[in-house]
C-alpha positions in Angstrom: 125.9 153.5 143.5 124.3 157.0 144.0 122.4 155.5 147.7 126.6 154.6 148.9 127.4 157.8 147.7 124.8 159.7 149.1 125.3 157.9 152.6 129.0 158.4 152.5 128.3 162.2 151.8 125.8 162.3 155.0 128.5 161.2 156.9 131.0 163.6 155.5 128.6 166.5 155.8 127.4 165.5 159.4 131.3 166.2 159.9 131.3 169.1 157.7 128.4 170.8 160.1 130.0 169.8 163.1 133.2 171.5 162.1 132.0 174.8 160.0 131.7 176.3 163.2 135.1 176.1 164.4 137.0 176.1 160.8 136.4 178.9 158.3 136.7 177.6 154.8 140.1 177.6 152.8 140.6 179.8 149.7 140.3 177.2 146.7 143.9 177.6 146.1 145.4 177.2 149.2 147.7 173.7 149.0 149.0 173.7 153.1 148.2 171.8 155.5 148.1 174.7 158.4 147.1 178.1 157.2 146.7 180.3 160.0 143.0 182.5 160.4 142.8 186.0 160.5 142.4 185.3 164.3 146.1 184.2 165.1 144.4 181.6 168.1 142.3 179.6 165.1 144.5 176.8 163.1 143.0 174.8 160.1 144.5 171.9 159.7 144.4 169.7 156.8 141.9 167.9 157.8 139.4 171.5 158.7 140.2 172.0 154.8 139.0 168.7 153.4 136.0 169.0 155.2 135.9 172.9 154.5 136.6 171.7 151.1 133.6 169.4 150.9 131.3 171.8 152.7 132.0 173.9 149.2 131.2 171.8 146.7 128.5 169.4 148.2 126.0 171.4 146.6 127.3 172.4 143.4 125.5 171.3 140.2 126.7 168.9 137.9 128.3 171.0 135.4 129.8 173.4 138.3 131.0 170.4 140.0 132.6 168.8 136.6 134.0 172.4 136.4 135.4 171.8 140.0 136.8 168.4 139.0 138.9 169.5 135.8 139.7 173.0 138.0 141.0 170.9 141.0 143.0 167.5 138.4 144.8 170.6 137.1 145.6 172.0 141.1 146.2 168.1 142.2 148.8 168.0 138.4 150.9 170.9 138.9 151.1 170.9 143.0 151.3 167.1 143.2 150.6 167.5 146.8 148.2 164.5 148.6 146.1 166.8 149.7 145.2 168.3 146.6 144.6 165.0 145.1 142.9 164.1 148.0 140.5 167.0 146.9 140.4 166.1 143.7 139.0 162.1 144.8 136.6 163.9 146.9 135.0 165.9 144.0 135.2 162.6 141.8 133.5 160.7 144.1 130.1 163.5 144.2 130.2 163.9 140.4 128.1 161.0 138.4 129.7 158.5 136.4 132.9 158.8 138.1 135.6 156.4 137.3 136.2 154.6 140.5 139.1 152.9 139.1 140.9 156.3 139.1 139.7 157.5 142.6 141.3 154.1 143.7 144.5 154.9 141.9 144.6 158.6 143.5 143.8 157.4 146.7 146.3 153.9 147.1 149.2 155.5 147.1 148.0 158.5 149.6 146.3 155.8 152.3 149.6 153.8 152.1 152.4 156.6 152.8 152.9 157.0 156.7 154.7 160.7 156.4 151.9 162.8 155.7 148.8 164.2 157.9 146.5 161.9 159.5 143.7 163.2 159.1 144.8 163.3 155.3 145.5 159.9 155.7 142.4 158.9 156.9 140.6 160.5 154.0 142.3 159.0 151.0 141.7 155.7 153.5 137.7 156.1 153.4 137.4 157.2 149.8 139.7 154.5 148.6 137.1 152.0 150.9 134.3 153.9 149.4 135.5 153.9 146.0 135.7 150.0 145.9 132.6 150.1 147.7 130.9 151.7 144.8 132.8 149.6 142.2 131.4 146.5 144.2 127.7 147.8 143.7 128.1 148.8 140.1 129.3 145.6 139.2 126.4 143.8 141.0 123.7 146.0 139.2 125.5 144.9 136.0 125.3 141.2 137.2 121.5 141.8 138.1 120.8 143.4 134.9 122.3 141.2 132.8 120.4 137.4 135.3 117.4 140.2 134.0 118.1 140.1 130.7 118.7 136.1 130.6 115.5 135.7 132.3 113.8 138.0 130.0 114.7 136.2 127.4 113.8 132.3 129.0 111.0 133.9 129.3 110.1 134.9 126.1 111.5 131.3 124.1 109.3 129.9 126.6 106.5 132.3 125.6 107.1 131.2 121.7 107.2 127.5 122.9 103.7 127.8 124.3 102.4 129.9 121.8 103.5 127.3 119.3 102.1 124.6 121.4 98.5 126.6 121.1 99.0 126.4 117.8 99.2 123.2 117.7 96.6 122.3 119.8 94.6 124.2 117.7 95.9 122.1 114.3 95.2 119.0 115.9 91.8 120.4 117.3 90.5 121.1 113.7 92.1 117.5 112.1 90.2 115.8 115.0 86.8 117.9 113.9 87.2 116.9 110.6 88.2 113.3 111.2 85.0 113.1 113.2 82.6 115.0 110.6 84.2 112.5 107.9 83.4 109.4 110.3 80.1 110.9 110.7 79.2 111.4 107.1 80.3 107.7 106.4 78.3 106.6 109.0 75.3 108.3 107.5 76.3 107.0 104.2 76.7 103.4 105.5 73.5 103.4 107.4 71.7 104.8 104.0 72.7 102.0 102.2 
């Protein structure tokens, strides 16, 4: 889960490197898709914010990036625009424990509709393809943990089925030491006679 995630964020933040040089990060609040620069010849587009978006909170901590989360549900809630939501996804997908079940309920509808920005698009497209990705993974850790756990436990029954075995080698051991000291001592007793 966390090796898809951390691949899917090298490839987003090759991007994002590639792109900080020609796209000056968005102010947190800003909810269009082409804000013009200070310098009237540089446009961001939608897409320049996502990735400007993602060059922000790639490195934030897990408490500043849960912060970012609930800050950016509530931005995503009350703007109800797809590229806040698309924000939103992207901050859920670098938090741990994210439900990937709601990233893939954020993202359908956004990857599906034809009237919005490509590159906007295209993002909602990869985390909903990364989302199931990750769901794909978890569930095949759970499936290896629990063939683990099965095998842990065949493993032990057959443990207690040797160790009772043992124990009765070792019964049957002692019976045939005293069956042949009795035999012996009436064999003496016969030959004394």
């Amino acid at each position: 889960m966390k090796l898809a995630a951390a691949l899917a964020a090298g490839v987003l933040l090759t991007a994002c490197s590639a792109l900080e040089s020609l796209v000056a990060p968005m102010p947190a609040a800003t909810t269009t898709t082409a804000v013009r620069d200070p310098d009237p010849d540089v446009r961001v587009t939608a897409g320049g914010e996502l990735v400007a978006y993602l060059a922000r909170i790639r490195d934030l901590g897990e408490r500043a990036l849960a912060a970012e989360t609930t800050r950016q549900r509530e931005t995503a809630r009350t703007s109800g625009s797809e590229l806040e939501s698309v924000k939103l996804a992207l901050a859920m997908s670098l938090a741990p424990g994210s439900d990937e079940g709601e990233i893939a309920s954020l993202m359908e509808p956004v990857s599906r509709k034809r009237t919005i920005d490509d590159d906007v698009r295209a993002m909602a497209s990869f985390l909903l393809v990364q989302s199931a990705e990750r769901r794909r993974l978890k569930e095949g850790v759970a499936a290896a943990g629990s063939r683990l756990r099965d095998e842990r436990r065949a493993h032990e029954a057959q443990k207690q089925r040797a160790d009772a075995l043992q124990e009765r080698a070792v019964q049957l051991q002692q019976k045939i030491e005293a069956l042949t000291e009795l035999e012996k001592t009436l064999s003496d007793r016969a030959q004394s006679r």
